[in-house]
C-alpha positions in Angstrom: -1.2 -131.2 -122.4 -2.3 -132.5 -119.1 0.1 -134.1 -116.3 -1.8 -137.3 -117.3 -1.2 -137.1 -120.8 2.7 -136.5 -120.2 2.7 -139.7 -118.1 1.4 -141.8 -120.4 3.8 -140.3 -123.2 6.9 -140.4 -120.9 6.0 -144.1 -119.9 5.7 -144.9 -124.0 9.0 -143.3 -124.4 10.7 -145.0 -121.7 9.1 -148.5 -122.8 10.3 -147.7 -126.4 13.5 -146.9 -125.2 14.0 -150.5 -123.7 12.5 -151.9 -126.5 15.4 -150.5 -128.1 18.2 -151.2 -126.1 16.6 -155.1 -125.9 20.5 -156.1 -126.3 21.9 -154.0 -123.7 18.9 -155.2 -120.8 18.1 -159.0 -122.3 14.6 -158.4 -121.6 12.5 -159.5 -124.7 11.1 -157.0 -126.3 7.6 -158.5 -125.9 7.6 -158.4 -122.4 8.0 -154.5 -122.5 5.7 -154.1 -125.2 3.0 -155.6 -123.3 3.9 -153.6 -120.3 3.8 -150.4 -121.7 0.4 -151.3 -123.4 -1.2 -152.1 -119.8 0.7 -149.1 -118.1 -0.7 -146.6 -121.0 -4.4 -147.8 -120.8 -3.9 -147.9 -116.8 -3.0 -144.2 -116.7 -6.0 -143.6 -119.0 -8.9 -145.5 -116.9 -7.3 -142.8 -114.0 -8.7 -139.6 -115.4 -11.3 -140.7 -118.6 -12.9 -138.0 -117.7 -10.3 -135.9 -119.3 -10.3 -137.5 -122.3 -14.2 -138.2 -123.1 -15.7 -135.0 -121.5 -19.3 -135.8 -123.5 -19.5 -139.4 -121.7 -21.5 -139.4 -119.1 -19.5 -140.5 -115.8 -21.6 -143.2 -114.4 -20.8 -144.7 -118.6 -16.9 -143.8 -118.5 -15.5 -147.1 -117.7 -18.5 -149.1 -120.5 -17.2 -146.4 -123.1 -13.7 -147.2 -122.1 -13.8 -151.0 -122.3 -15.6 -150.2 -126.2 -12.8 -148.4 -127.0 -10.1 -151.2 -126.4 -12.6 -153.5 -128.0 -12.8 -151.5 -130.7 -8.7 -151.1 -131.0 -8.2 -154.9 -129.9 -10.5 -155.6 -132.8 -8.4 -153.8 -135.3 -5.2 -155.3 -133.6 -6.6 -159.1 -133.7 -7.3 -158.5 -137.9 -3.7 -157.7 -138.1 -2.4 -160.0 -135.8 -4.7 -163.2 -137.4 -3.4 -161.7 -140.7 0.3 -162.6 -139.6 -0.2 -165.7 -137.8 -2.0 -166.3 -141.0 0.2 -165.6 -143.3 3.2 -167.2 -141.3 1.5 -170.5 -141.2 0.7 -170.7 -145.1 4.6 -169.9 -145.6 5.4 -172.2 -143.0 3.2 -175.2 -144.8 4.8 -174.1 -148.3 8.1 -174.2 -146.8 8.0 -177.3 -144.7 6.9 -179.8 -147.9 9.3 -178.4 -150.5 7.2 -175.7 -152.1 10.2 -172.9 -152.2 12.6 -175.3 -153.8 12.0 -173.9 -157.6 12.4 -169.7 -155.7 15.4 -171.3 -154.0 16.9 -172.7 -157.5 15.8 -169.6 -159.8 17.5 -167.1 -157.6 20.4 -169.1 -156.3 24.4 -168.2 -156.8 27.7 -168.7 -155.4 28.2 -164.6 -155.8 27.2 -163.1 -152.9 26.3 -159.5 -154.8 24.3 -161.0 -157.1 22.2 -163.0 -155.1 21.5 -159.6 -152.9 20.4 -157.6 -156.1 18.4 -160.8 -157.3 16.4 -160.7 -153.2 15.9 -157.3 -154.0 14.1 -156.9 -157.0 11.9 -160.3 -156.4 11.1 -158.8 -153.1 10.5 -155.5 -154.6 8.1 -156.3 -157.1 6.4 -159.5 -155.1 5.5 -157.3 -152.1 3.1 -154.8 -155.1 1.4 -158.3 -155.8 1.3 -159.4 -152.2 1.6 -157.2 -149.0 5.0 -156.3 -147.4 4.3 -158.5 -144.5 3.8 -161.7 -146.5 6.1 -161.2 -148.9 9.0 -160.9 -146.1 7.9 -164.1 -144.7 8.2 -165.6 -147.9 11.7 -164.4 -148.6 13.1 -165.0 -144.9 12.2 -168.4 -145.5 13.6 -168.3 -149.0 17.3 -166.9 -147.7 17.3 -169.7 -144.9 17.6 -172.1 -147.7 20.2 -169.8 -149.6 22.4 -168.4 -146.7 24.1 -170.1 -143.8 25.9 -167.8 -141.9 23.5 -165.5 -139.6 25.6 -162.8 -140.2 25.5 -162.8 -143.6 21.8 -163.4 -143.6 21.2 -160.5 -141.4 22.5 -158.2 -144.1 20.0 -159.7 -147.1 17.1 -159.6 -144.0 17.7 -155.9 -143.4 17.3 -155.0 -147.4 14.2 -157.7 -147.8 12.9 -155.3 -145.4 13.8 -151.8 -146.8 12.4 -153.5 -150.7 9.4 -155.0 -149.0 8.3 -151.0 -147.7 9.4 -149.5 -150.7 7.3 -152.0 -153.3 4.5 -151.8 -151.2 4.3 -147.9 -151.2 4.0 -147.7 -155.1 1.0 -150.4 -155.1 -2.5 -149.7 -153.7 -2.8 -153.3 -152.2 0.8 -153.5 -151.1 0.9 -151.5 -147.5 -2.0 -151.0 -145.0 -1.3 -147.4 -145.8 -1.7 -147.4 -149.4 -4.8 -149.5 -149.2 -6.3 -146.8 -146.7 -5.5 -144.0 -148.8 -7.0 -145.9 -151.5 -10.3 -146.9 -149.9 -10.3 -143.4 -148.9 -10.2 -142.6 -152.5 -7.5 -140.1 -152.1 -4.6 -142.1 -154.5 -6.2 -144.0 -157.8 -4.5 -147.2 -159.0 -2.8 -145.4 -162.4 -1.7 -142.5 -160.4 0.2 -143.8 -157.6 2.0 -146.6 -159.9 2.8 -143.8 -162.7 4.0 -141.6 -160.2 5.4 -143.3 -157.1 6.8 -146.5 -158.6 10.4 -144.5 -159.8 10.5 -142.8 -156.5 10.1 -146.2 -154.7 12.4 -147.6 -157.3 15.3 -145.3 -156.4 14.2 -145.8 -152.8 15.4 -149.3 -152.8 18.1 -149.4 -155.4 20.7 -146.7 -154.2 20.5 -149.0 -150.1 21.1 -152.0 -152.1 24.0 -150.7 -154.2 25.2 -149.3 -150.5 25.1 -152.8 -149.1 26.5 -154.5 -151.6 29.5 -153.3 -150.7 28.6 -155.2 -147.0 29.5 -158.7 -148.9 32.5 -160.3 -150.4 33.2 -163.1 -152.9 31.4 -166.4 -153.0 29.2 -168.6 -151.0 31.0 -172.2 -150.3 30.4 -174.7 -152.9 28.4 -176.6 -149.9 25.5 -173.5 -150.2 23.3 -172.5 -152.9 23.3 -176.1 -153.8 19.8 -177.8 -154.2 19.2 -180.0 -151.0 18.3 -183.3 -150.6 14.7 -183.6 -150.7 13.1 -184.4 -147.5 9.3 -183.9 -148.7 7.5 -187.1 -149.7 5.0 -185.4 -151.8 5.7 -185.8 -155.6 6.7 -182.8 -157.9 3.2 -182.1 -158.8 2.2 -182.2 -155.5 4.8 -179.8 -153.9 3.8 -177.7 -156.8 0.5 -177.6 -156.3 1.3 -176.5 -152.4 3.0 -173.6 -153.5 0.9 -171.9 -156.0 -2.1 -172.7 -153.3 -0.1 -170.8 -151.0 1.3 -168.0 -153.3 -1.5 -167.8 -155.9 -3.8 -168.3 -152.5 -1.9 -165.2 -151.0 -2.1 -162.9 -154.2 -6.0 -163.7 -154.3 -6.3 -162.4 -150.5 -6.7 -158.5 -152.1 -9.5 -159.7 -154.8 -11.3 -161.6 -151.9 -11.3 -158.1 -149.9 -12.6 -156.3 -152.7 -14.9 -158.5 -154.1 -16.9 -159.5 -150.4 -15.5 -156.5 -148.1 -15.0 -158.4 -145.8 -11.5 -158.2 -143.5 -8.1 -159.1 -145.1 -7.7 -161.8 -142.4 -10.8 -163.7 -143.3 -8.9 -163.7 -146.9 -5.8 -165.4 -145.1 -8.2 -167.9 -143.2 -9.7 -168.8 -146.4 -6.4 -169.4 -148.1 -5.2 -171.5 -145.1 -8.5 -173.5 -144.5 -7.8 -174.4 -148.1 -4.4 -175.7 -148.1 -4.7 -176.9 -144.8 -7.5 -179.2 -146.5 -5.4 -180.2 -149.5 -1.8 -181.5 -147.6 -4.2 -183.3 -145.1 -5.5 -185.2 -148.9 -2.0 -185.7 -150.0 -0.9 -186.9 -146.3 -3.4 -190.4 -146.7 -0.7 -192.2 -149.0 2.2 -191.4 -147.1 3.9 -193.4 -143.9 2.2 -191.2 -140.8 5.7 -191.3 -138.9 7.8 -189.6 -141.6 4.8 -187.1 -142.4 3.4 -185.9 -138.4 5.8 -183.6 -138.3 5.0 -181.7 -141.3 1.3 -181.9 -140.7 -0.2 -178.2 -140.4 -1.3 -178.7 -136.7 2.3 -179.3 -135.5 3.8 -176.5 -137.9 1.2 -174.3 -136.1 3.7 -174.9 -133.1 6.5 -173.2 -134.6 4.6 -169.7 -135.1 6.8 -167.1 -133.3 4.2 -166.3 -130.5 6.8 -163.7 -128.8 6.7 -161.7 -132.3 2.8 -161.6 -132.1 2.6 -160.2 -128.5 5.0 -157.9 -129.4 2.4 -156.7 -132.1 -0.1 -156.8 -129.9 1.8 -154.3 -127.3 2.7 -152.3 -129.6 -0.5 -151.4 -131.5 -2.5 -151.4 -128.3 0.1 -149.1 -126.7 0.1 -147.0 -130.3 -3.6 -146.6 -129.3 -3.9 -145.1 -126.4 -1.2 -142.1 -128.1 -4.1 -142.0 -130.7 -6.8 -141.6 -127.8 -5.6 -139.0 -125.8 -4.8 -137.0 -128.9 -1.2 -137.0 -128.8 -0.9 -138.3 -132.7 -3.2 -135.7 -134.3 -1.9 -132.8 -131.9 1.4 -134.1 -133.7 0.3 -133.5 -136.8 -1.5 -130.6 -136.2 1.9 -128.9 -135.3 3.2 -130.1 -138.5 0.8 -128.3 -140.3 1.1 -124.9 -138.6 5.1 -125.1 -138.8 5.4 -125.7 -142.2 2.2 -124.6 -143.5 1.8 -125.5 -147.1 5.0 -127.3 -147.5 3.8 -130.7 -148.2 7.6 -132.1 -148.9 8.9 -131.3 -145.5 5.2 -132.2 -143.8 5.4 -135.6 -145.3 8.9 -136.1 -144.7 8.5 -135.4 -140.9 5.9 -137.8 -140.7 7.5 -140.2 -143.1 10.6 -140.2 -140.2 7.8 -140.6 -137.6 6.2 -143.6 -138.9 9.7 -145.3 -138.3 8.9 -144.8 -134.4 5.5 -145.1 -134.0 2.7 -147.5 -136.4 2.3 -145.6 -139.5 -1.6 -146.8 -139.9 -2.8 -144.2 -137.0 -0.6 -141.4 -138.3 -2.2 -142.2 -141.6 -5.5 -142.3 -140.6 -4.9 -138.6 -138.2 -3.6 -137.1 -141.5 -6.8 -138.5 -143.4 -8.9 -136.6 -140.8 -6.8 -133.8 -140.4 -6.6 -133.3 -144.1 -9.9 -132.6 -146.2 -10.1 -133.7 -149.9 -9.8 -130.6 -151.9 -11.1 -130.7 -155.6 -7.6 -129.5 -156.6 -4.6 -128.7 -156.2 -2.2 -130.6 -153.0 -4.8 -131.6 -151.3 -7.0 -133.2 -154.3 -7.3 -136.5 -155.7 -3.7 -137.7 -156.3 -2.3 -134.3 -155.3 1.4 -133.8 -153.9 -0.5 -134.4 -150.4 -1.4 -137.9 -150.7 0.9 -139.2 -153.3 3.5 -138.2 -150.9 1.9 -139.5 -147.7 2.0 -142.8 -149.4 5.4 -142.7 -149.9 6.6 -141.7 -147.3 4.4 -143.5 -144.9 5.6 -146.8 -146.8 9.0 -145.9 -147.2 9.8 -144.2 -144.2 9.4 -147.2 -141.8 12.4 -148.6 -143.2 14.5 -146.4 -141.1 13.6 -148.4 -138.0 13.6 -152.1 -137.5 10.0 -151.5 -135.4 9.3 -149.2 -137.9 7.0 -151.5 -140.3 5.2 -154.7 -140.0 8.0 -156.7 -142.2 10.7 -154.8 -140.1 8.9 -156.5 -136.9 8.2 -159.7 -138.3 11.7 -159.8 -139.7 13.2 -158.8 -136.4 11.4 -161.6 -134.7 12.4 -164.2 -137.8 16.0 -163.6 -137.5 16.0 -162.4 -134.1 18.0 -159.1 -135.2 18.5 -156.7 -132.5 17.1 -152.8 -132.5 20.7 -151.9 -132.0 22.2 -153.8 -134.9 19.5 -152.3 -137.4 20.5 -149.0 -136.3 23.8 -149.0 -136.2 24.1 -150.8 -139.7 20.4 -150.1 -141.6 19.2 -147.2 -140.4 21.7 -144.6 -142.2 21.5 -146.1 -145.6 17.2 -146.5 -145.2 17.2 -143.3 -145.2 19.5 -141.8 -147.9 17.4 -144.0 -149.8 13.8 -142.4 -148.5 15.0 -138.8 -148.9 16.6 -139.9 -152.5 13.4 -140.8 -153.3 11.5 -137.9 -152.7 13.8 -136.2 -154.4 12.8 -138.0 -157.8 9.1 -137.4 -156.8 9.8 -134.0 -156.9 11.7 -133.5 -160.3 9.0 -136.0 -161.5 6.3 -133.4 -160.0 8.4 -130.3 -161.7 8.8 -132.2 -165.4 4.9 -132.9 -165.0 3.5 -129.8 -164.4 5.8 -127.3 -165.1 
């Protein structure tokens, strides 16, 4: 590893580092982020040559501004993807489109309302994606909940059931939908034999947390509102299932024109953008303005998408200079041909850094084999899924609904791993310990 290479991994560390300890400094994480994504491709421009030893040096700084074009460009699909996203929740929330989610799932028992979050957030984020799906329930639990602490608790498990149902669905996590592009997981074999893993994965944290809340909300909570929309019934229906339904449709779109997941999301907003500015025409323009989707677009959390933006970038360089697949490479030769313990490392690694380039270093470390681990659906993959999905749990920055949560409810790093972190992962190694009785019963 080269003194260069060590400088820009010490400076990531040390910029992670005050990421996490964003309570103790009261800098905002975003500001560091973005730092340590200009310091890392800084150090790079000062020696390329180390890094791209076939470029010619007179093309070293055209090649390098491809480069972040190229990563900016996957960054900017993921980041359009979330602001998105946030905005169609947003317009769903704003006019009353939640209020029938809000009433189905609503109690005074504070237990049973977290075991009800769960398993809607669970099995919505197979349908959806974890990201969307914790936006929808965040919104959801800020009609149900009003104490912040108490909310901060349910926020922390939406985000452990949002990873684990998206790890057990081939459109549910950027990772599983790579894998599957890839071709290495199928559709029947990663819901036959991840879904119980991911199952357990979420159920033993919530039966842990549980024990987190007492007794009953007030009589003044859980109580439908007073409607403020002045859209009819049919109309706040209408809203949400063009949202929702509009958001479920977002894979099909992908598959059927291959064309970006974002450019799904744009669709689906264009749409329902279209439609409330219909129903808006009949209603009084001074009780309506402020629900009109260019003012909502005002209340997108811009700190949370900069942080995104820092982090992947930063992420990036890491992936450039080799320091990801010389990570995995390692892994390999430690624990050659135990894929349980391989998996698991970088299952526990995706909870620090993004998951997606660990994935896609693994996907080009590892070739397809025709069987055994390393074939289609072998203990390789199946795993990697899992674990990939699961294993960003652990860490609040550890996952794209664990970022967007953070920035929704403004939880602290400190707080998630002082209260989350623990019980995240007795859940993720419980769950690959039912992969691996399922993997014994199977083929023994």
């Amino acid at each position: 590893m080269t003194t260069l290479t060590i400088l820009i991994v010490t400076l990531f560390v040390v910029g992670y580092l005050c990421i996490a300890l964003e309570s103790l400094t009261r800098v905002n994480k975003a500001a560091i982020a973005l730092l340590m994504c200009v310091g890392c491709w800084t150090l790079l421009v000062m020696g390329p040559a180390d890094y791209y030893p076939t470029v010619a040096p007179d093309s070293l700084m055209h090649h390098i501004a491809e480069v972040i074009e190229h990563h900016l460009g996957d960054a900017g699909g993921t980041l359009f993807f979330l602001m998105g996203a946030m905005t169609i929740v947003e317009i769903v929330d704003s006019n009353g489109g939640f209020n029938f989610v809000r009433d189905t799932i609503k109690t005074r028992s504070k237990r049973k309302l977290l075991w009800r979050v769960a398993f809607i957030t669970f099995f919505l984020s197979a349908i959806l994606d974890n990201l969307t799906t914790s936006i929808v329930m965040i919104m959801v639990l800020r009609k149900l909940v009003q104490n912040r602490e108490e909310r901060m608790i349910y926020a922390a498990l939406v985000i452990i059931a949002a990873n684990s149902g998206g790890a057990f669905s081939p459109i549910g996590d950027v990772t599983t939908i790579m894998l599957w592009i890839k071709g290495v997981i199928t559709t029947g074999g990663v819901l036959t034999e991840i879904f119980i893993p991911s199952l357990v994965s979420m159920v033993i944290p919530a039966f842990i947390m549980q024990y987190m809340l007492e007794g009953k909300f007030d009589k003044q909570q859980n109580l439908p509102k007073a409607e403020v929309s002045h859209f009819t019934q049919a109309q706040r229906t209408t809203i949400f299932w063009l949202g929702v339904g509009g958001l479920c449709f977002v894979p099909v779109f992908k598959t059927l024109t291959h064309l970006p997941p974002f450019m799904g999301i744009l669709l689906v907003l264009g749409i329902l953008w279209t439609v409330t500015e219909i129903f808006h025409y009949n209603t009084a323009e001074d009780d309506t303005m402020a629900k009109r989707v260019s003012d909502l677009l005002s209340r997108i959390d811009l700190s949370t998408i900069m942080f995104f933006l820092g982090i992947l970038m930063a992420v990036a360089v890491l992936q450039e200079v080799g320091v990801l697949t010389a990570l995995g490479e390692g892994l390999n030769e430690a624990f050659s041909g135990n894929y349980y313990l391989i998996n698991g490392i970088i299952g526990v690694l995706s909870s620090i850094v993004d998951n997606v380039p660990l994935v896609a270093g693994c996907m080009g470390m590892y070739p397809v084999a025709a069987e055994g681990a390393m074939a289609v659906d072998g203990i390789f993959w199946q795993l990697l899924a899992y674990c990939a999905g699961v294993g960003g749990s652990m860490l609040i920055i550890g996952s794209a609904a664990g970022v967007v949560v953070m920035g929704l409810e403004k939880i602290t790093f400190g707080w998630y791993m002082k209260k989350v972190t623990w019980i995240a992962f007795v859940g993720y190694l419980a769950g690959i310990l039912v992969y691996w009785v399922e993997r014994m019963l199977l083929f023994s």
